[in-house]
Residue, then its C-alpha position, 0 to 999 in steps of 0.5 A: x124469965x124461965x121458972x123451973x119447978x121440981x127440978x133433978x138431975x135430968x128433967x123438971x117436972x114443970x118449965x114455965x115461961x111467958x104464960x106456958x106451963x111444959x109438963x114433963x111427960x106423966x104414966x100412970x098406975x094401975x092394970x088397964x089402960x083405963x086405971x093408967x090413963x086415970x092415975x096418970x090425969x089425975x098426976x096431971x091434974x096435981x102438976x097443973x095446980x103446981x104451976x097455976x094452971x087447970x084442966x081447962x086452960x091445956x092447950x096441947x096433949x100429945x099421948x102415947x100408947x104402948x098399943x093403938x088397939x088401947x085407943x078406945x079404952x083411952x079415950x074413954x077416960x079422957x073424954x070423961x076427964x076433958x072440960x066441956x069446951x075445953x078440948x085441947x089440940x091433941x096427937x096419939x100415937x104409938x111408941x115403946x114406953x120407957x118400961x113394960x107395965x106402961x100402956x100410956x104416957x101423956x105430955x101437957x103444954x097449958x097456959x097459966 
């Protein structure tokens, strides 16, 4: 069975289906990349609870940057925000974001 929650027009916000829990891609507030990356996690963190899941249970991040040189500014709020042990396979790369102001977007796949 597939579940969709906060569904509209074109996308759901979450799909969960056999234990996996898709995130629609998630940006975030803010000036820096640091204060995107936070508000962006914490958006995250509020879906995964949505679908029955937790930072603790993602089992792949995939996140772009508008910029590779906003890398280590990153990594630093997500090094802070990942669970000890709990580190999920991850990509980053580079990409022109839907609008301007985003320097980065993150799309979450998690077990439940």
């Amino acid at each position: 069975m597939i579940e969709r929650i906060d569904i509209g027009t074109r996308m759901s916000r979450i799909v969960k289906h056999n234990g996996v829990a898709y995130l629609c891609g998630q940006v975030g507030e803010g000036a820096t990349v640091a204060e995107q990356t936070r508000d962006c996690l914490a958006r995250v963190e509020a879906l995964l609870e949505k679908a029955g899941s937790s930072p603790s249970q993602i089992l792949q991040a995939i996140i772009w940057l508008a910029d590779m040189d906003d890398f280590a500014e990153m990594n630093a709020v997500w090094d802070g925000w990942v669970p000890e042990g709990a580190a999920p396979a991850r990509a980053c790369g580079e990409a022109r974001l839907a609008r301007d102001v985003l320097r980065v977007e993150i799309i979450i796949t998690a077990a439940y």
